[in-house]
C-alpha positions in Angstrom: 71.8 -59.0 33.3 71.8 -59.1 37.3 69.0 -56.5 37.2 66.5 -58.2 35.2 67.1 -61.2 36.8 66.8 -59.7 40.0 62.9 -58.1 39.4 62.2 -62.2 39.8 62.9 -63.1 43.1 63.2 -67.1 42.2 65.2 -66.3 39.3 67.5 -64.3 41.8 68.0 -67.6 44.0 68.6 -69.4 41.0 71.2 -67.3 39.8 72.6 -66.8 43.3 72.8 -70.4 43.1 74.6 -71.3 39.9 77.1 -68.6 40.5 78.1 -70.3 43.6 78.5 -74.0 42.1 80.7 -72.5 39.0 83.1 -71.3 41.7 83.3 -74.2 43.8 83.7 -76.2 40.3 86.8 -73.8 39.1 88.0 -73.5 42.7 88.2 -77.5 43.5 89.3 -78.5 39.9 91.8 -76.2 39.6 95.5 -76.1 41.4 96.3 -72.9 43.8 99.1 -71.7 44.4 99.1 -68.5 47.1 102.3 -66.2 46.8 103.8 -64.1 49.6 100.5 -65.2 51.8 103.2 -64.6 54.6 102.7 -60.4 53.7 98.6 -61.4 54.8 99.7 -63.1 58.1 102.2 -60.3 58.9 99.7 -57.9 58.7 97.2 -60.6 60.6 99.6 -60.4 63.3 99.3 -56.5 63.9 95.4 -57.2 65.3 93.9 -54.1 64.0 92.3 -56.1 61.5 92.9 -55.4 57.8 91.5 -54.0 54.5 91.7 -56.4 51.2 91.7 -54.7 48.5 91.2 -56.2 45.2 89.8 -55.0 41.5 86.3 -55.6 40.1 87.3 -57.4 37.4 88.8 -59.9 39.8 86.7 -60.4 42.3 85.1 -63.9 41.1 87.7 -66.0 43.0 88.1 -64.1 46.2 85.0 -66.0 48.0 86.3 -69.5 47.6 89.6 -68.2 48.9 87.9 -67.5 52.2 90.4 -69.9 53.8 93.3 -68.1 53.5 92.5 -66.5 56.6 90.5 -68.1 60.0 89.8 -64.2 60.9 86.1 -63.1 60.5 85.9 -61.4 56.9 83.3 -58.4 56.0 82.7 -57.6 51.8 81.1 -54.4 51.0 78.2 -55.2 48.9 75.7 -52.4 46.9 72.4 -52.1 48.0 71.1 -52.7 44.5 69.2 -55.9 43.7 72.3 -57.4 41.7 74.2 -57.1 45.3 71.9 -59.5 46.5 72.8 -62.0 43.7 76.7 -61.9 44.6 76.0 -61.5 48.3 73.9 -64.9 48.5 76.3 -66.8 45.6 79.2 -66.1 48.1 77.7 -66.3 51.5 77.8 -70.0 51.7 82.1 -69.1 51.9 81.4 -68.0 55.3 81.8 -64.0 54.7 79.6 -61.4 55.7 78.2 -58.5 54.3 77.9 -54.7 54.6 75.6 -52.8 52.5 76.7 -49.8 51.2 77.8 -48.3 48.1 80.2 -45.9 46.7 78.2 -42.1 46.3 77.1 -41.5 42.8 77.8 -37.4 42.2 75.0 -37.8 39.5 72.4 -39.0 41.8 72.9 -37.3 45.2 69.2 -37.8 46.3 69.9 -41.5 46.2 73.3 -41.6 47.8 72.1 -44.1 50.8 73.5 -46.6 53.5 77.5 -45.0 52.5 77.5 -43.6 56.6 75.7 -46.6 57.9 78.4 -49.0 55.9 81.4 -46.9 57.1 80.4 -47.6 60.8 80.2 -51.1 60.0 83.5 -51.2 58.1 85.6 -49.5 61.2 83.6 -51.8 63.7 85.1 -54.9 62.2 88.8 -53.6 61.6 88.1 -52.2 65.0 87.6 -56.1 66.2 90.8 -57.5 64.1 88.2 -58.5 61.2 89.5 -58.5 57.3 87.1 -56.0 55.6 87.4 -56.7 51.7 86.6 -53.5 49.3 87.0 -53.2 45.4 88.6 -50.0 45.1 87.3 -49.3 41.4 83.6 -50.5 42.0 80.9 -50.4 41.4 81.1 -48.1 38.6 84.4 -48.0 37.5 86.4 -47.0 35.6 88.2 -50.2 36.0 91.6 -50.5 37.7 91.0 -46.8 39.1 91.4 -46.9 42.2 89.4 -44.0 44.3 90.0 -42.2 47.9 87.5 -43.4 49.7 89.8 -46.8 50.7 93.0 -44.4 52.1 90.3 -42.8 54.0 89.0 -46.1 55.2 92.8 -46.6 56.3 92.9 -43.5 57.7 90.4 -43.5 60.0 90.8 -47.1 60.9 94.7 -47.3 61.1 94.2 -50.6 59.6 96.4 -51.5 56.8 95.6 -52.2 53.1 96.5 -55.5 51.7 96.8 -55.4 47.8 95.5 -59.2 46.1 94.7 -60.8 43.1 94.5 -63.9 41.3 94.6 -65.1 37.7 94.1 -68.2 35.8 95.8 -70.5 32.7 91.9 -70.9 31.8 89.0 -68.6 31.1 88.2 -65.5 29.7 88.7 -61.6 29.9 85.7 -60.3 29.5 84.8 -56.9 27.5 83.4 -55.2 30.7 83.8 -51.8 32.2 85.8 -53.9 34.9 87.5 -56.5 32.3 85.7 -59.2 34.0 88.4 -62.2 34.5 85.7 -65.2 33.9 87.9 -68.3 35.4 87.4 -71.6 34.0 88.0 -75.2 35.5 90.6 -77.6 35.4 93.1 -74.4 35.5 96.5 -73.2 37.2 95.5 -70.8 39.4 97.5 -67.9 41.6 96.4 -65.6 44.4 99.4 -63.2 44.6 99.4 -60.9 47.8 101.0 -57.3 47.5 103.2 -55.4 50.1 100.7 -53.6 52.8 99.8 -49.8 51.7 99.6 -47.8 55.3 98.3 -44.2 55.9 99.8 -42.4 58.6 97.4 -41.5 61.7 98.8 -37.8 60.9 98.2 -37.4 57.2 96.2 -34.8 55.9 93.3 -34.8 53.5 95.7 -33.6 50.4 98.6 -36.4 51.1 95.3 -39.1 50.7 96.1 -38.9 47.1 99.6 -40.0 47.3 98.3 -43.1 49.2 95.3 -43.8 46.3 98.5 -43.6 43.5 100.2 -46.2 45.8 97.4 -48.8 46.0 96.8 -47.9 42.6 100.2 -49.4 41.4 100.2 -52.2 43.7 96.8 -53.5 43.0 98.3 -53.1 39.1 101.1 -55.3 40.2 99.7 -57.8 41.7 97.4 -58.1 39.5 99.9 -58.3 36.5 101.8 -60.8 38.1 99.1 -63.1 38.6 98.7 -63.3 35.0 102.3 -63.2 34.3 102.4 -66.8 36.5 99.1 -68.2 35.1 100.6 -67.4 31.3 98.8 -64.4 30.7 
């Protein structure tokens, strides 16, 4: 749907628009509650900045929940006309963007901007910034998480910070990603996971151990969200 709204360039504002105003409306109808946030400020406190890590599917709420942190915060967007959609329905949130996009093994001729977006990434953890990555995205499959985040970790030393939210109202969409579509007037959660950390001396091989890990406790989180919001 995002790419053939996209070839219009008004119907792309449009969009970009209305996306934005349904998550303000779910977002200031709705009552929050943010569990463990005190896990987000610990790892705050360490100043090497931080990596959010949260599924695709549950992504929707994560802009208007900008405020649970006065650091500057960085979302890896894809370079595809659809990531133009999401990047200007969130922008208004005050986050930034970095272009990028995981490589596709399929299309290795068109595997751009993944070097470029690294740099980018480690400058901002580099300066204390948050740096928020979907782990299972873009192409899924859903709630797999891949290496390239314990790398991130790796090379950064910056810490991964599992999160997810869930909602009484809405619907679970029948997406790659199992879209979580929130609706207004709803109970809402953010639930924040315990930090996954890479050791500045792990190999290449123990980077898998570290994907299993995140894995589980983006699972977790995610599970217990809905377990709060009656899921």
């Amino acid at each position: 749907m995002f790419k053939r709204i996209a070839k219009s360039a008004f119907a792309a504002k449009i969009a970009s628009f209305v996306i934005s105003f349904y998550m303000r409306l779910v977002y200031r109808t709705s009552r929050w509650q943010f569990i463990n946030l005190d896990r987000l400020r610990a790892a705050e406190a360490e100043g090497r900045g931080m990596i959010l890590a949260f599924w695709h599917g549950r992504m929707m709420m994560i802009g208007p929940a900008r405020n649970m942190s006065e650091k500057q915060v960085y979302m890896l967007i894809s370079t595809h006309r659809d990531g133009e959609i999401i990047a200007n329905a969130v922008r208004s949130f005050g986050i930034n963007f970095i272009r990028g996009s995981a490589a596709n093994p399929k299309k290795k001729d068109k595997n751009k901007s993944g070097a470029p977006a690294i740099t980018q990434m480690l400058a901002a953890l580099e300066d204390g910034d948050i740096v928020g990555v979907t782990p299972d995205g873009p192409r899924g499959p859903g709630e797999r998480a891949k290496l390239g985040v314990a790398r991130l970790a790796h090379m950064s030393g910056a810490p991964i910070v599992p999160v997810a939210y869930s909602t009484s109202r809405g619907k679970q969409l029948g997406t790659w990603d199992k879209f979580l579509l929130a609706a207004p007037f709803s109970r809402g959660y953010y639930v924040v996971g315990t930090p996954v950390r890479v050791s500045p001396d792990a190999r290449p091989g123990e980077f898998e151990a570290v994907r299993k890990e995140l894995e589980t406790a983006l699972n977790d989180v995610t599970r217990e969200a809905d377990r709060l919001a009656g899921r």
